[in-house]
Each structure stands twice: as structure tokens, then as C-alpha cells.
C-alpha positions in Angstrom: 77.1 107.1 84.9 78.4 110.2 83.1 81.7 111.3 83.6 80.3 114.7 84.3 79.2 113.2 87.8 83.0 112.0 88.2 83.7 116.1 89.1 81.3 116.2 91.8 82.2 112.7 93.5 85.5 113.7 94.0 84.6 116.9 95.3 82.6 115.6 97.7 85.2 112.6 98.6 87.7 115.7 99.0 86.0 117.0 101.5 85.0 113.9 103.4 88.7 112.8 102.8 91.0 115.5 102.0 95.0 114.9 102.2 97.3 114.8 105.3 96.9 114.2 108.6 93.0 114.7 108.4 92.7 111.7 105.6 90.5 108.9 105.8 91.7 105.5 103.9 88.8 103.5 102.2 89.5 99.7 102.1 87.2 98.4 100.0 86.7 93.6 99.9 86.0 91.9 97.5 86.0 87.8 97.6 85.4 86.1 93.3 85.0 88.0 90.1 82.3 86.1 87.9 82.3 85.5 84.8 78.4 85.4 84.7 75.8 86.8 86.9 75.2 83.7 89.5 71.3 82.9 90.1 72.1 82.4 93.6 73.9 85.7 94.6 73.0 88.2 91.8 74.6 91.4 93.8 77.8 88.9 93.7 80.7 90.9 91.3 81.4 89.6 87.5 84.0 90.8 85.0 81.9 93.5 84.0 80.5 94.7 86.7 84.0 94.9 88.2 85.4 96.5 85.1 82.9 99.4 85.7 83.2 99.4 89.9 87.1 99.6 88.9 86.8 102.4 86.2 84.8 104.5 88.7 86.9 104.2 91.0 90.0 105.1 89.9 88.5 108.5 88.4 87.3 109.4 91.6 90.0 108.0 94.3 93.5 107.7 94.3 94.0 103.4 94.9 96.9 103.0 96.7 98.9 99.2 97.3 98.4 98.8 100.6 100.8 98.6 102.5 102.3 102.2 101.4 98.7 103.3 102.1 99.0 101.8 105.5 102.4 103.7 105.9 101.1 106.6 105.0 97.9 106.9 107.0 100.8 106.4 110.1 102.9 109.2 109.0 99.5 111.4 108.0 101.1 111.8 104.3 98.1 110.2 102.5 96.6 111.3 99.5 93.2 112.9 99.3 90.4 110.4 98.9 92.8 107.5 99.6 91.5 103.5 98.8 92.6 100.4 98.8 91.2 97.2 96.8 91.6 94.0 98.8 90.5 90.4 97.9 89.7 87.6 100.6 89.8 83.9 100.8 91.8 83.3 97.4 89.6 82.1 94.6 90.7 81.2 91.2 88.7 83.6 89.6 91.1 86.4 91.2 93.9 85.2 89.0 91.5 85.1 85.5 88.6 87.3 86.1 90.3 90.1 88.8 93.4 90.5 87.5 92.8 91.5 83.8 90.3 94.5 85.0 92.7 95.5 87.6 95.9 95.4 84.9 93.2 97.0 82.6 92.7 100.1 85.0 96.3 100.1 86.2 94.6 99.4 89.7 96.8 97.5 92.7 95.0 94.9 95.4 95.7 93.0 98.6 94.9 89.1 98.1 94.3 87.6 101.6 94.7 83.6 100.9 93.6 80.8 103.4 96.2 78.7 102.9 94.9 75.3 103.5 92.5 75.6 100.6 94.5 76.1 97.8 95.1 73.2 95.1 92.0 71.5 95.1 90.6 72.6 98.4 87.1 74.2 99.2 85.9 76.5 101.7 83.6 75.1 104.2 81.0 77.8 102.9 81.5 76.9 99.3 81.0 73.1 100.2 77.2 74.8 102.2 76.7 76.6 98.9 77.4 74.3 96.1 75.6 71.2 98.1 72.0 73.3 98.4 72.8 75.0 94.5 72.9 71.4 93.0 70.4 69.6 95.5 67.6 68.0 93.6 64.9 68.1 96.5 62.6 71.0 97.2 62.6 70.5 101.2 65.9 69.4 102.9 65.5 68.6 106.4 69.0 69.5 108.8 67.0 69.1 112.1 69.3 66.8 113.4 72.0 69.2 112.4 70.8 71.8 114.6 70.7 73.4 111.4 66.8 73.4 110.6 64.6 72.7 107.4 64.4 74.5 104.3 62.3 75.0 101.2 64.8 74.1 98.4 62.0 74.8 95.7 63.5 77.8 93.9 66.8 79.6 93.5 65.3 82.6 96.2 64.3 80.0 98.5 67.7 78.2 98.1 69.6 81.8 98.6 67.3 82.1 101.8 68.3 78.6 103.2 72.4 79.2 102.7 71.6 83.1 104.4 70.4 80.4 107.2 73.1 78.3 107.4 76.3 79.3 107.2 76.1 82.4 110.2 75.3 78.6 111.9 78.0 76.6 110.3 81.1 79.1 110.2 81.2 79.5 114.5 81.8 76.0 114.9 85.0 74.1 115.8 87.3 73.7 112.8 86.7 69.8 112.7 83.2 70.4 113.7 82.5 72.8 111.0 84.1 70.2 108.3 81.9 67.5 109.5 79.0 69.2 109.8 79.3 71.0 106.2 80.2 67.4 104.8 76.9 65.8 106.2 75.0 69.1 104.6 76.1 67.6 100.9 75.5 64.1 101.7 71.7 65.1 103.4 71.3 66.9 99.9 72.1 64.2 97.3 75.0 65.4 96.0 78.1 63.7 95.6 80.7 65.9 93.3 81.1 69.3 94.4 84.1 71.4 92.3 87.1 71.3 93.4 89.1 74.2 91.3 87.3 76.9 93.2 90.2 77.9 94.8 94.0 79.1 93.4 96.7 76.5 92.7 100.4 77.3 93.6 101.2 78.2 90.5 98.5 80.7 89.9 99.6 82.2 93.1 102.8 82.8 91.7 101.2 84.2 88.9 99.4 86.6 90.7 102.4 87.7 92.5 104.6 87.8 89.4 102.0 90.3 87.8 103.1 92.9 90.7 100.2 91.9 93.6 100.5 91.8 96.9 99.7 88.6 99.0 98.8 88.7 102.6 97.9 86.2 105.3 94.7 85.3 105.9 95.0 82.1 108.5 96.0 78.6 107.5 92.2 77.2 107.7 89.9 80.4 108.2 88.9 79.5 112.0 87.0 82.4 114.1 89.9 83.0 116.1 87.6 84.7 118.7 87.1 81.0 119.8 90.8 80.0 119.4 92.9 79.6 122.9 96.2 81.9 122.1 98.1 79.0 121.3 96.0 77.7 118.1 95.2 80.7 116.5 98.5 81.8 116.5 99.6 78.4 115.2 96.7 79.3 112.2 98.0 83.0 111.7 102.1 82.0 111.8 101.0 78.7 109.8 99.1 80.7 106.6 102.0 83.4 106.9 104.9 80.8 106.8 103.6 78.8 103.8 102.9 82.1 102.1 106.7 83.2 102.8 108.2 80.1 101.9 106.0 79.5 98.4 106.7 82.8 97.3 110.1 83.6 98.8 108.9 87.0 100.1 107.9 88.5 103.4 104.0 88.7 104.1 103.4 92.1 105.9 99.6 92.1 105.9 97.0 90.1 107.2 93.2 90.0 107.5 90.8 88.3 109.9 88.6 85.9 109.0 85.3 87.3 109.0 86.1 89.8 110.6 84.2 91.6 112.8 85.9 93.3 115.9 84.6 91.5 119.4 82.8 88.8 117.7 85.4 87.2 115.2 88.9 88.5 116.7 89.5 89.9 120.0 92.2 92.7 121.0 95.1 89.6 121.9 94.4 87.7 118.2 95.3 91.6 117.0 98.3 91.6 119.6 99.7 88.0 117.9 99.1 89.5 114.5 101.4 92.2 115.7 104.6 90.0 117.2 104.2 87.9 114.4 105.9 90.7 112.4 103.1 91.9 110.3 102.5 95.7 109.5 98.9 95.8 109.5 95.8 94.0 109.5 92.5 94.7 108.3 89.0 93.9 109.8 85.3 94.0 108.3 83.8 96.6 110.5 82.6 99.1 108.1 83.4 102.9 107.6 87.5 104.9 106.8 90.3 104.7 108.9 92.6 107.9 110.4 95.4 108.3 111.0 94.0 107.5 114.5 93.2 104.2 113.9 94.6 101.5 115.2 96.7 99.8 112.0 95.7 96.1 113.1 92.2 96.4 113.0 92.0 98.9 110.2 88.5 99.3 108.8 87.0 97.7 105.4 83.9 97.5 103.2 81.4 95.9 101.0 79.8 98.1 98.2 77.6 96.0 97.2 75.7 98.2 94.7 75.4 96.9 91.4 74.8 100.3 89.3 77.6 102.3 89.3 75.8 105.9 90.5 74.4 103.7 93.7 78.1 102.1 94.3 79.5 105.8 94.1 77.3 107.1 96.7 78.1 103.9 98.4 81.8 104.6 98.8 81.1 108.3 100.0 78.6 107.6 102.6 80.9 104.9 104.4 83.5 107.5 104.3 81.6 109.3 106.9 81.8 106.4 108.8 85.6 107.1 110.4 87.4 106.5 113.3 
């Protein structure tokens, strides 16, 4: 993109955005940083795509740490065309992939981590994902899984079939899902999946060290729509307590899994986030916040636009998408 267009964008994010009490905050997620383009999910971010989503965005928005942004939407002092970068889940690759671009652009981010994960641990989605990459059939057939067959016979039609099973696979029970995800692998052949996806302690700390923020993101990622009160806030005090006592320093943010408002969380999982002692908390339902928002269920955002012109117009159209 020229840097000529640069002008215009943050005219236009002025006026969708401008400072004050009239502001709207972008929070934009991310989840890994590539090193390489991945077959499977080619929209998926890599160091340089990254580097150039990150270079745009700071010349056109002001990136605030988030927790002074979330201060400042409440006292209606934000900046014009105000963003946040945040980071789910807690991947390795935020550490050697995210960090340098961010230090590179002088850019702050939020890393939600699921705590149970970390040294040596895998996602229950990454365990769906790396069992159908590596499977050596063309058709596998999860009938009996409730979970269907699927045509294994390309990397599209491999994409397609994990698109297919993991909206199934995540709304389980917690020890449900973790069977279920463990028969998926062993229906598909494969018997070593990786097991450094995920951030050690120590490159926690490092990401910490380096001046990021850490926030809570639930001991083991449950939808805690379908938590009694009890458990999930057992999983939301759980993931904050490690967090505190690791890296000897409050956790003030936190972010649902998945996400979505009335689906994934309900208003009481926002209300435990809240006497738990956090200061905000951030969802995945699309669009800005204001300074009417409520600050545990702030909005957030995928651009997924490879091409930095498209990802530009991407941030300004789900500015207009505020509440």
C-alpha cells in the first residue's frame, strides 16, 4: 500500500473514531504468528504478514496497552482512532514470531493464556487439526463420533472437514471434548502430534519481561455458557491464580473463551469476571466499543485480510460497528 493512502485512512478513522467521549476503541485478536504460510489455513497470520498488518497500523491508529485504553474509554479521555492488539490461547510462536514485529513497531499487546496448556500441553482444537493435517487416508469415517465422514483427499478438503468439526467438538463437556478429540487422532492413524505448540513457563516470563501484558483466559478453555456458577468460576479464578503466582503480578484482564456473547458466556460468567477483581474483559462479538460499553464484554475482531489495502478497509468498516 502507499503511504500516500495512510492520510486518507486516518481521516476517515477520525471521523468514525475521533477523541473523547465520542471515541470508539478497536480490539483487534489475533491467536499464532507463522513462520510460513500453512497449506491448511492460508488467511492464517505469518511474520510477514504481521510485520506489514503491524506497520499499517500503527501509521494509521494510535495502539494503546490495554488496560490504559480500557481506563480511558471509562473516563472518555481516549485518543482518536484508539486500538488495541490482543493475542489468545498462548502459543509459542507469540514469544518468537509476535514479539519481534511488535518490538520492531514499538507496538504493545494483551496475551490471554489458557493455563492448563502450557509446557507441553495442546489445545483440544490443535489435537482436531494436527490429527486430520498428518492423516494418511483420503476418507475418515467419525460416524460413531457423531462427528460424520470426511473426504481427507486434499489439503481444501482436509480444511473443509476441521471447519466441520471443531464448532462440534469445542461445545462438549471438558472431559468429553478431551476424549472425543483423542479418539479423532487415533480414528486417523496418527500417533505423535507436537507437543511445543504452546508457551513454556519460562517463555511466559519472557514475554512479560519484554514489557507485555498477560491476562486470564480460563484454566482449560471450557464454554463457560455450559458451566454451573461454581466450575467456571473455579476455571476463571484457577487460570488467573496460576498467572499471579508464576509471574508475581496482578492479572487485571481477561477474555472468554470463544467468545461470543449469549452463546459462549452469559451476563453471570461476566458478573464472576467482575468479583474476581478483574478490570475488564473482552469478548469476540465484532464492531468498537464506547464509552457506553459495558467494560466486561468489550468488543473485538478478526481482520482477516491478507493484503494490507483490504485489511485497512477492514479495520474502518468494523469501526462502524459500535455500541
Amino acid at each position: 500500500m502507499s503511504t500516500l493512502a495512510h492520510p486518507l485512512y486516518r481521516f476517515l478513522a477520525n471521523r468514525l473514531s475521533p477523541a473523547g467521549p465520542k471515541a470508539r476503541l478497536s480490539i483487534l485478536i489475533f491467536h499464532r504468528v507463522l513462520p510460513e504460510p500453512d497449506s491448511l489455513f492460508p488467511n492464517e497470520a505469518t511474520a510477514e504478514t504481521f510485520d506489514a498488518q503491524m506497520g499499517l497500523l500503527k501509521s494509521v491508529f494510535n495502539v494503546l496497552p490495554l488496560t490504559e485504553a480500557i481506563a480511558r474509554l471509562k473516563t472518555g479521555t481516549l485518543p482518536a482512532r484508539a486500538a488495541c492488539i490482543t493475542f489468545d490461547d498462548g502459543y509459542a510462536d507469540n514469544l518468537t514470531h509476535a514479539l519481534p514485529v511488535l518490538q520492531k513497531h514499538g507496538l504493545h499487546a494483551t496475551f490471554f493464556i489458557a493455563t492448563s496448556y502450557l509446557n507441553g500441553g495442546r489445545m483440544f482444537n490443535d489435537t482436531v487439526i494436527e490429527s486430520i493435517r498428518q492423516c494418511p487416508f483420503d476418507t475418515l469415517d467419525l460416524n460413531d463420533l457423531g462427528l460424520g465422514m470426511h473426504e481427507l483427499g486434499s489439503n481444501a478438503a482436509k480444511a473443509e472437514a476441521i471447519g466441520k468439526i471443531l464448532p462440534q467438538v469445542k461445545y462438549l463437556p471438558l472431559d468429553a471434548r478431551e476424549d472425543t478429540v483423542a479418539q479423532v487422532a487415533e480414528r486417523a492413524g496418527v500417533s505423535s502430534l507436537p507437543d511445543g505448540l504452546m508457551m513454556t513457563t519460562g517463555q511466559l516470563k519472557a514475554l512479560h519481561a519484554a514489557g507485555m501484558e498477560i491476562g486470564g483466559h480460563t484454566h482449560r478453555h471450557p464454554i463457560l455458557a455450559k458451566l454451573d456458577r461454581n466450575p467456571a468460576r473455579n476455571e476463571i479464578a484457577a487460570g488467573k491464580t496460576w498467572l499471579e503466582d508464576t509471574l508475581g503480578t496482578p492479572v487485571r484482564v481477561f477474555a472468554y473463551p470463544n467468545g461470543k456473547p449469549g452463546s459462549d458466556y452469559l451476563p453471570e460468567q461476566a458478573d464472576i469476571v467482575r468479583e474476581l477483581g478483574f478490570e475488564g474483559a473482552v469478548s469476540t462479538q465484532r464492531g468498537a466499543s464506547t464509552r457506553q460499553s459495558d467494560v466486561f464484554q468489550l468488543r473485538r475482531f478478526t481482520p482477516w485480510d491478507v493484503g494490507t489495502t483490504a485489511y485497512a478497509l477492514r479495520l474502518l468498516q468494523n469501526l462502524k460497528a459500535a455500541n
